[in-house]
C-alpha positions in Angstrom: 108.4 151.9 66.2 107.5 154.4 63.7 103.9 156.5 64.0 101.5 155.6 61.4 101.3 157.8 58.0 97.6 157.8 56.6 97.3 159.1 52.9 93.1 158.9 52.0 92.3 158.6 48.3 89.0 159.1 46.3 88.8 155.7 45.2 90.6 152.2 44.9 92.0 152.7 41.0 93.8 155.9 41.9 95.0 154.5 45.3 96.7 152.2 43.1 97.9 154.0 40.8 99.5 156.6 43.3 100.7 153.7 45.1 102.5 152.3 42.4 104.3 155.5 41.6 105.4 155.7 44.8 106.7 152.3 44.7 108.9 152.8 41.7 110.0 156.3 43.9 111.8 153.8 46.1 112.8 151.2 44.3 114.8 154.4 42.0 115.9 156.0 45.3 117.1 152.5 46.9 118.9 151.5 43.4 120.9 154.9 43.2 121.6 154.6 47.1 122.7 151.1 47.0 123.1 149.4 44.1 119.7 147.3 44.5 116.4 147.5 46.0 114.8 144.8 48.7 110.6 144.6 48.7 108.1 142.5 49.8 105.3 142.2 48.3 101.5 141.5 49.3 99.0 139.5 47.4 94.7 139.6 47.5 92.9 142.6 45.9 94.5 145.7 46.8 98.1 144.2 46.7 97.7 142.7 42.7 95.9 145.9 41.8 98.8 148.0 42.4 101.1 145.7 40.3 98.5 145.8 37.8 99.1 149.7 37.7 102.8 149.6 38.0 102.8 147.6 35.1 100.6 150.0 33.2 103.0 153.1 34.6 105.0 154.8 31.9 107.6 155.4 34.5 108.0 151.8 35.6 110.9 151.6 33.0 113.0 154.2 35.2 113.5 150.7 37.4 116.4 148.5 36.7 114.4 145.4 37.3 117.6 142.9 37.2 118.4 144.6 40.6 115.4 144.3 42.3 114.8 141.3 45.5 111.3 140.2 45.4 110.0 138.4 48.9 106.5 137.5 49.5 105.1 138.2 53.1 103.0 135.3 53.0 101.8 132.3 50.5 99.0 130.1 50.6 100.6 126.5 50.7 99.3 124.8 47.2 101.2 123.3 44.2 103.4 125.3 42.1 101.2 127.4 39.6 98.1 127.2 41.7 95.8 130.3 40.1 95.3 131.2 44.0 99.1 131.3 44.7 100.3 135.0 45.7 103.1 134.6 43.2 101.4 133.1 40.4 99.1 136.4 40.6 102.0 138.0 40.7 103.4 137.0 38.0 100.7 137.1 36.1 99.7 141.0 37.4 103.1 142.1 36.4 106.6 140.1 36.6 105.7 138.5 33.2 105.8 141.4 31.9 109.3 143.4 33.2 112.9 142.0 33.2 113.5 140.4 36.3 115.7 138.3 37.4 114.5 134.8 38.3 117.3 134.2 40.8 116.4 137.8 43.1 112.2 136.6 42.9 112.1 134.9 45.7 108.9 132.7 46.2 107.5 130.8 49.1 107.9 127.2 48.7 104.7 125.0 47.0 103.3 122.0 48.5 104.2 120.0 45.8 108.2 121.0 46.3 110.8 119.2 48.0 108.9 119.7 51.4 106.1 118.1 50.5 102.9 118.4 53.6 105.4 119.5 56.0 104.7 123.3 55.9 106.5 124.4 58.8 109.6 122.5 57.2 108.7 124.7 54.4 108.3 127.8 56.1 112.0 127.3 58.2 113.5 127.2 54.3 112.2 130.4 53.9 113.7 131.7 56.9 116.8 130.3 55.9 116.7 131.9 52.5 116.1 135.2 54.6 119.0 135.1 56.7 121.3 134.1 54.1 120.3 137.3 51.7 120.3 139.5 55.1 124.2 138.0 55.4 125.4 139.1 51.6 127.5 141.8 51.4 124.9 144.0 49.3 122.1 143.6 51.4 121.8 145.6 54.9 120.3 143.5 57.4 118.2 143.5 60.8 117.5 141.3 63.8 114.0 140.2 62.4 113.7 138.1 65.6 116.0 136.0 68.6 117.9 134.1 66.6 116.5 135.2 62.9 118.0 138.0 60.7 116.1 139.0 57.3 117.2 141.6 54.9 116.2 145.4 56.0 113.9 145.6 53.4 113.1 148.5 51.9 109.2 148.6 51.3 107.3 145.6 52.9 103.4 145.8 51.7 100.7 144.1 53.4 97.2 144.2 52.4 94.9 144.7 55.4 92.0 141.7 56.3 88.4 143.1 57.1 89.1 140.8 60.2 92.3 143.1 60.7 94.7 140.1 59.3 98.1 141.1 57.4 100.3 138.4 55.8 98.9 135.1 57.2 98.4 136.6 60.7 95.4 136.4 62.0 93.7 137.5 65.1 94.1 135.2 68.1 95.6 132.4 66.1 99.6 131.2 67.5 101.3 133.0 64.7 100.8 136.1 65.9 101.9 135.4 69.1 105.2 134.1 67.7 108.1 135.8 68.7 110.8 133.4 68.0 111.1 132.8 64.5 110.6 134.9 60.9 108.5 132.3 59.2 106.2 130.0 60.3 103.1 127.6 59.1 99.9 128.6 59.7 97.4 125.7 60.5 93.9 126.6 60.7 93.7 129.9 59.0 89.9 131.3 59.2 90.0 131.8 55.6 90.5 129.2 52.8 93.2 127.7 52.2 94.3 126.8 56.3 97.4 126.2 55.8 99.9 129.0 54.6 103.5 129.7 55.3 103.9 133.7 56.8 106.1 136.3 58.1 106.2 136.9 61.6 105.5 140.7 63.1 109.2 140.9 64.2 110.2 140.1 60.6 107.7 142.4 59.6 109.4 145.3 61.7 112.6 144.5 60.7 111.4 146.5 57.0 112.3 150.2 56.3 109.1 151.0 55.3 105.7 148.7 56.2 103.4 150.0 53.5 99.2 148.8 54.7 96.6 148.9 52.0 92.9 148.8 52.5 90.8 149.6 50.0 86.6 148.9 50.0 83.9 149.3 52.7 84.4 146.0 53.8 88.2 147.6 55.4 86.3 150.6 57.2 86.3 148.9 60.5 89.0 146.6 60.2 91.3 150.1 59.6 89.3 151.6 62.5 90.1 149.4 64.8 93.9 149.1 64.2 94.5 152.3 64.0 92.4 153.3 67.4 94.7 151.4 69.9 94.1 147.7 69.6 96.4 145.1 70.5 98.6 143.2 68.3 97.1 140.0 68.8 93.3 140.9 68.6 93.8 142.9 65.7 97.6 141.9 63.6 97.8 145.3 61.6 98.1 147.3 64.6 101.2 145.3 65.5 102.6 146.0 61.4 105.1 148.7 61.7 108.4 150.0 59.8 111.5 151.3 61.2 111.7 154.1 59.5 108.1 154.3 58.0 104.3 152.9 58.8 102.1 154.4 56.0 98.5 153.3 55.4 97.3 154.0 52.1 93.4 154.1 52.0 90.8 154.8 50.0 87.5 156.7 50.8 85.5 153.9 52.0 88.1 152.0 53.8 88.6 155.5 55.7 84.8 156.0 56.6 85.1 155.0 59.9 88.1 156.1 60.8 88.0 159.0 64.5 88.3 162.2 62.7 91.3 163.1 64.6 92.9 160.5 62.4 91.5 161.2 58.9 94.0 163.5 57.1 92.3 166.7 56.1 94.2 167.1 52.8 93.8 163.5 51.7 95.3 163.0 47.9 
């Protein structure tokens, strides 16, 4: 378990926009290291404005984008090309616009695809796809949870919930609780849609880095509460760590209420 990292911006544009360049950072680093990169990515506001500004970065060309893994932490379960589909913002925020590879973008299944209403059908496929990339040759892997192995990915973004919620975890509900697997349906989610396929926390740990972003007033106690000693299952980003790496990237407002023995006095 690494110690959380908090880095405090002025506002949300330039917490993106420092984000993203510290994205591409890694991706460069992990791509001279190894040959490819591994990152999962995060969808709602914060998570499609910093692919919005990595798109717009001059240096986002120093990234060899054919050998770059793309994994989603969660997806709401609707048909293929649903607007409110992680990956179709995605897409649409930035992968239309670089040279991936279509093979190494790996989305959540749709409920339209070959699993039809049976989410947690859907959400085992995913594991499945995650232990068989975490057993290639060019990927390192981890022990994501009993029985489950997922690649050791190098960044793994999640944006933070003002009810504390990261991925499709949210507080109280089973699939936080779940130790078991790497991926499993959510039923019920508090938030529309209720049903969603996730990653669990101990796939979530299994990541390099775990990169949080909360951005807005309507973080400020969501981020206060994590980060002040709450328990995993009342508040799911307090359970969000790296195994190298936690780093919360805030900006002003989301760090108003944060004890001041915890807000960085040199905040970028």
């Amino acid at each position: 378990m690494s110690t959380p990292q908090l880095v405090v911006h002025r506002d949300k544009e330039l917490m993106a926009e420092a984000a993203a360049a510290r994205l591409i950072t890694k991706i460069v680093d992990a791509q001279a290291a190894r040959g490819s990169a591994s990152v999962v990515l995060t969808g709602g506001r914060n998570g499609n404005g910093l692919l919005a500004a990595l798109r717009a970065a001059p240096a986002r060309d120093a990234v060899d984008w054919s050998r770059l893994d793309l994994w989603w932490g969660d997806e709401r379960y609707l048909p293929e090309g649903d607007p409110e589909r992680n990956v179709t913002q995605a897409r649409e925020a930035l992968l239309d616009s670089v040279p991936v590879d279509p093979a190494r973008v790996h989305a959540m299944p749709a409920s339209d695809g070959p699993y039809g209403s049976d989410v947690e059908a859907a959400a085992a496929a995913y594991a499945a796809e995650l232990a068989a990339a975490a057993g290639h040759g060019t990927h390192r892997s981890a022990a994501g949870a009993a029985g489950g192995r997922v690649p050791s990915f190098d960044v793994l973004m999640l944006g933070v919930g003002p009810d504390t919620h990261v991925a499709s975890l949210f507080p109280e509900l089973p699939a936080v609780r779940e130790t078991e697997r790497t991926v499993v349906g959510v039923h019920g989610a508090p938030k529309p849609p209720p049903t969603r396929v996730s990653l669990t926390l101990p796939a979530i740990r299994a990541a390099q880095e775990v990169w949080l972003l909360a951005a807005g007033a309507d973080k400020a106690k969501a981020a206060a509460v994590a980060l002040s000693g709450a328990g995993e299952v009342q508040a799911p980003a307090a359970g969000a760590y790296g195994r190298s790496r936690t780093l919360w990237l805030l900006d002003a407002a989301a760090a108003s209420e944060l004890p001041r023995d915890l807000y960085p006095p040199s905040s970028a």
